[in-house]
C-alpha positions in Angstrom: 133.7 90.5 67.8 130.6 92.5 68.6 127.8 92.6 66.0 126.7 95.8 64.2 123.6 95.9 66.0 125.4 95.5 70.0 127.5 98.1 68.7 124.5 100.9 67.2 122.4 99.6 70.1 121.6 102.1 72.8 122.8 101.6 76.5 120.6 100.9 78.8 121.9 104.0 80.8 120.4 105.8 77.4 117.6 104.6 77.3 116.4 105.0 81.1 117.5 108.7 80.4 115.2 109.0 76.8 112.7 107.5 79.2 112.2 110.1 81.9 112.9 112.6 79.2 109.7 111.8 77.6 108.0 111.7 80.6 109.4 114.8 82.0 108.0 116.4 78.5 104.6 114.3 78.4 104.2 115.8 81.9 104.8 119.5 81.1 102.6 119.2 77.9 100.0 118.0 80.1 100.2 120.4 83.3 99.8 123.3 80.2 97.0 121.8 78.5 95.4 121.3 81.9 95.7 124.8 82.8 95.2 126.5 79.2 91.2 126.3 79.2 91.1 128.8 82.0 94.8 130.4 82.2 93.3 134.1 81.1 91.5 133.8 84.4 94.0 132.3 85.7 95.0 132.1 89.7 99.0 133.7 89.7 101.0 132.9 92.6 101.6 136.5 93.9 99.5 139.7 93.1 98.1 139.9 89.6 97.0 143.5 89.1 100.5 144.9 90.6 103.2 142.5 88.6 100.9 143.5 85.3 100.9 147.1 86.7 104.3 147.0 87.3 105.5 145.6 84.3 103.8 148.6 82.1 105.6 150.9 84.3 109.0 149.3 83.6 107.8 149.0 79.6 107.4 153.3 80.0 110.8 153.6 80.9 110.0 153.9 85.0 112.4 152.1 87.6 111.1 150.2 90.2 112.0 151.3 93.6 112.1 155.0 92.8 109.2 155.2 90.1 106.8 153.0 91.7 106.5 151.0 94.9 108.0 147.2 94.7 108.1 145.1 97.4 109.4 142.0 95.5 112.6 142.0 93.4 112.8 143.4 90.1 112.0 139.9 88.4 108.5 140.5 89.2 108.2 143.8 87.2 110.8 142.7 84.3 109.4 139.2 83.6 105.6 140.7 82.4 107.6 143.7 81.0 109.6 141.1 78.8 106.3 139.5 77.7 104.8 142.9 76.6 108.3 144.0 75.1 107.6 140.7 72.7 104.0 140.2 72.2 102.7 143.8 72.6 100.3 145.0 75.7 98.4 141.8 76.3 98.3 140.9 79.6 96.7 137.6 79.1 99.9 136.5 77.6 101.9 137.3 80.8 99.1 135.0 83.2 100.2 132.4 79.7 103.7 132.7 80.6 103.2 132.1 84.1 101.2 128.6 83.1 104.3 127.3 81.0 106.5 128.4 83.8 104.5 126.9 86.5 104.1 123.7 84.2 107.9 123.7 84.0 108.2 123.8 87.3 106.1 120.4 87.5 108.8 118.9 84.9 111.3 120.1 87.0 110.2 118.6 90.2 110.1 115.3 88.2 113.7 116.1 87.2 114.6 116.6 91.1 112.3 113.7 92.2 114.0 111.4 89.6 117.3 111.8 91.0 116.0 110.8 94.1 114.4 108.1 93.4 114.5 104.5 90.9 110.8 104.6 90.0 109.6 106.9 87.5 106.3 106.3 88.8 107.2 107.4 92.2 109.0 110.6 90.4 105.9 111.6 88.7 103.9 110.8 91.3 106.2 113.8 93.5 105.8 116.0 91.0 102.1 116.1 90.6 101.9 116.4 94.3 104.5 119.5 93.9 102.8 121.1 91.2 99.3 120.7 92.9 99.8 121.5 96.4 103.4 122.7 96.1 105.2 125.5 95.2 106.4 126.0 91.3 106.9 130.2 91.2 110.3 131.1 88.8 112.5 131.4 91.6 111.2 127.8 92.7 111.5 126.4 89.2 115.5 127.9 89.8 116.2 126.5 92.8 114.7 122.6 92.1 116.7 122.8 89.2 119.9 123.7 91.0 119.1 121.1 93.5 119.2 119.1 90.9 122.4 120.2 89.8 123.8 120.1 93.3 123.0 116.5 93.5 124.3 115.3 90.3 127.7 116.7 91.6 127.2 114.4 94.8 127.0 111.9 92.3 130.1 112.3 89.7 132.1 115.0 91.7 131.4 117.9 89.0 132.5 121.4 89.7 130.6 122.5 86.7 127.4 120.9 87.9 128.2 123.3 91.3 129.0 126.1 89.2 125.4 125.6 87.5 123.7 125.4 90.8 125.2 128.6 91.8 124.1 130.3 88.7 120.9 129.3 88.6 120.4 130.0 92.5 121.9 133.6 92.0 119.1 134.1 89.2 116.8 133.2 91.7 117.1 136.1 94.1 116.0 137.9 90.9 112.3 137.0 91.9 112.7 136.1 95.6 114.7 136.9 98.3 113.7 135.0 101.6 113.1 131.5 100.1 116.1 131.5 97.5 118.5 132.5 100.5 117.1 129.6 102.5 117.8 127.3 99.9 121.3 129.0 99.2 122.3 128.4 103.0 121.0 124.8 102.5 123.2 124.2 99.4 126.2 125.7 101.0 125.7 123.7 104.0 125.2 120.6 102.2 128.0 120.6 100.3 130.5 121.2 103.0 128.5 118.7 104.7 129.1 116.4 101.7 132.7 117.4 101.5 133.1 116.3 105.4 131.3 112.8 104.8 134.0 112.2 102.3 136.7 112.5 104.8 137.8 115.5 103.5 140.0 118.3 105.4 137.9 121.4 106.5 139.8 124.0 103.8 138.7 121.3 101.3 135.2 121.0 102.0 134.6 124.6 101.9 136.4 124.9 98.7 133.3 124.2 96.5 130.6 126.1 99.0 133.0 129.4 98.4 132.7 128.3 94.6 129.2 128.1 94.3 128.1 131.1 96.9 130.4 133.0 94.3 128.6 131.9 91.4 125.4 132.9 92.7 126.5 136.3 94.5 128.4 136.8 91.1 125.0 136.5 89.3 123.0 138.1 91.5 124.9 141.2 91.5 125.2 141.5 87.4 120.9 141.1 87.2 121.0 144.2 89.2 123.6 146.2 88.0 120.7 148.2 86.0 119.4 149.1 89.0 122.3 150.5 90.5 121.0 154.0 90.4 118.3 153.0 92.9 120.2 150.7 95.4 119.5 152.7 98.1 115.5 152.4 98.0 115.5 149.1 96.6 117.2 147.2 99.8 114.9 149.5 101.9 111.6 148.8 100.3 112.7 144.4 100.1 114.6 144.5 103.1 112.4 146.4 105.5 109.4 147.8 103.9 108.1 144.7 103.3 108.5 143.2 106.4 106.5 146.5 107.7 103.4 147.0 105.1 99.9 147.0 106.5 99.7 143.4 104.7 102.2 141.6 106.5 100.5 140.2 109.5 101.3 137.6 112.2 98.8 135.0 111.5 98.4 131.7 114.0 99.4 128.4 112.8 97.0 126.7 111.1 96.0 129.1 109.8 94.0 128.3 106.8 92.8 125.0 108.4 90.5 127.3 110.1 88.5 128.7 107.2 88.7 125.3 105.5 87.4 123.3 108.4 84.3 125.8 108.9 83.5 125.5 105.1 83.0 121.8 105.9 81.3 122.3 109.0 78.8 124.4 107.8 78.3 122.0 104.6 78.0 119.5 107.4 75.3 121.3 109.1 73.3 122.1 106.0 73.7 118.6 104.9 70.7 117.5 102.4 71.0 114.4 101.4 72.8 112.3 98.4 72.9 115.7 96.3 75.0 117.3 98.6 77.2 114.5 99.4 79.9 114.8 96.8 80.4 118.8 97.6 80.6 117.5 101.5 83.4 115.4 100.7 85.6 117.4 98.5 85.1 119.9 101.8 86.5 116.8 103.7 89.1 116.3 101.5 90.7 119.7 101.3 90.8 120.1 105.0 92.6 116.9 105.6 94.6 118.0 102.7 95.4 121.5 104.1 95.7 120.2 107.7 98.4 117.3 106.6 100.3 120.4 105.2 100.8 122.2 108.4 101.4 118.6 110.4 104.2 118.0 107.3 107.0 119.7 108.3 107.0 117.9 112.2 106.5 114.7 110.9 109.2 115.2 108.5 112.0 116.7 110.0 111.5 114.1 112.9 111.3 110.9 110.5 114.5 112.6 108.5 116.5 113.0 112.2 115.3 109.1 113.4 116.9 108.2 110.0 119.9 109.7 110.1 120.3 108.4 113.5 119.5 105.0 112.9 119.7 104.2 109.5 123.0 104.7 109.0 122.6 105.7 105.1 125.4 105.7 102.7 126.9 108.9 101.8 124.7 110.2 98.8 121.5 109.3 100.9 122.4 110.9 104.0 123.6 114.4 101.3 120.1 114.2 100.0 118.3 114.1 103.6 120.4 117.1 104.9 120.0 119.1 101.9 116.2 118.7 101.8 115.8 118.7 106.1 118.3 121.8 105.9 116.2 123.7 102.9 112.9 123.3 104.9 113.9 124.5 108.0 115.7 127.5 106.8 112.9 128.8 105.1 110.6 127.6 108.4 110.5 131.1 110.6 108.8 132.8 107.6 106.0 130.3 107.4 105.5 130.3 110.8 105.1 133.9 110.8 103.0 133.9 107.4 101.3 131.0 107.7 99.0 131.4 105.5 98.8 128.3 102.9 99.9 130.1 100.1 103.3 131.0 101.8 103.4 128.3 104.0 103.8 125.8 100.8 107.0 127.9 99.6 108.8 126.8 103.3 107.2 122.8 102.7 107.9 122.2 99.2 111.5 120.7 100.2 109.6 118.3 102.2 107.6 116.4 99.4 110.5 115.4 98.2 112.2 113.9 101.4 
């Protein structure tokens, strides 16, 4: 007969997951306390003046689309709208929100990374690299988090857990349109995919991809069912608009390798002596950094192809490299065409993970 302690005792299953739930909250305390010295001045991840504009607007009874020009969806004028709804008109609350997102974002990446991998170490060590050089906006907070979902169903077989991923996806397109459908085709694909690797007839491995792209186009449609009245103008103004603005611009690959390799240059010509040595390297450094970003996605998707043709993985690992290969090259074209860093990461961000 067991003894009163074998029985109370937690499994080691429990205690592996109390484990990376600490973590996962050690690390989201820490990427907001890292961030909280500066976050009134802090950097946002899309235009400052016109989401706080545009939340005001919204908060004054205004619609976007029709009231004022938008050429994001309506998550980026509600979300700061919200903020002043609750705290009053203080805009360095909404750049606080955007910390604690962004920081959750981190925690989530550890959440997705973890799932991938056995070593929490490894995990964290993803996430930092996602939440420094990645991309953790709202709608990518969503869509890890639905990965995450996704996978856990690859796992156990969980219609819920699909369900969830749909949900959270749909709620996505809320604040993005471009990358969330990328990483909507990738889920759909992978799951059929999945579904097929399991031996399973065609009518039954599209079963759950119907079920989760009706989750998510169910979701999607009830967030903007208040903005019915300005349909018209807002699927103009997202849908073509913004692809015609005197911002959008072709820009050459590379892009901002350029301006960070002549930054170093010219700290290489004006070089000094030990004083100017550490500045000189940090140049270095973030060159490297930014050129490894735009050499990522060749080096990836062919070390993901060599793998799947070689390695022949077992069916969760070969799920995983799909979904992740499939995510990133969906969401490719516009970070060829905007290759700028800061949209460029948004198209890579599936890539730190495989």
């Amino acid at each position: 007969m067991a003894s009163a302690e074998a029985v109370g005792a937690p499994s080691p299953c429990g205690r592996a997951n109390l484990r990376r739930a600490v973590v996962a909250v050690s690390l989201f305390l820490f990427l907001v306390a890292l961030r909280l010295p500066s976050y009134r001045t802090s950097e946002a991840s899309a235009d400052v003046a016109e989401d706080l504009n545009a939340g005001l607007r919204v908060l004054q009874g205004e619609l976007p689309y029709r009231d004022f020009w938008l050429l994001y969806p309506p998550g980026q004028a509600y979300l700061p709208a919200l903020v002043y709804r609750l705290v009053g008109l203080r805009p360095d609350f909404v750049l606080l929100v955007q910390v604690i997102l962004e920081a959750w974002g981190g925690a989530a990446a550890f959440g997705l990374a973890q799932t991938l991998l056995r070593r929490t170490w490894l995990a964290l060590l993803v996430a930092l690299v996602v939440y420094f050089q990645g991309s953790v906006s709202p709608f990518f907070l969503l869509l890890m988090l639905a990965a995450t979902l996704l996978l856990h169903h690859c796992r156990v077989h969980s219609p819920r857990a699909v369900a969830g991923a749909g949900v959270l996806t749909g709620a996505a397109f809320f604040f993005d349109t471009y990358v969330t459908g990328a990483g909507l085709a990738a889920f759909l694909v992978t799951l059929l995919l999945h579904g097929r690797f399991q031996r399973r007839s065609w009518r039954q491995a599209l079963a759950l991809p119907a079920f989760c792209g009706g989750c998510a186009l169910l979701v999607a449609v009830l967030m903007a069912l208040p903005l019915l009245p300005v349909w018209k103008p807002m699927l103009l103004q997202l849908f073509h608009e913004s692809l015609q603005h005197g911002t959008i611009m072709t820009l050459p690959y590379f892009f901002s390798s350029f301006a960070s390799g002549d930054l170093f240059l010219r700290g290489l010509a004006q070089f000094n002596g030990l004083a100017s040595l550490p500045r000189l390297l940090y140049d270095l450094g973030w060159w490297l950094t930014v050129v490894a970003q735009y050499l990522l996605p060749g080096l990836a998707v062919l070390a993901a192809l060599t793998y799947l043709a070689t390695a022949r993985p077992a069916i969760f690992s070969k799920t995983v490299t799909w979904l992740l290969l499939l995510w990133a090259i969906f969401g490719m074209p516009r970070g060829l065409f905007r290759s700028d860093l800061g949209h460029l990461t948004q198209s890579t961000t599936p890539l730190f993970f495989l």
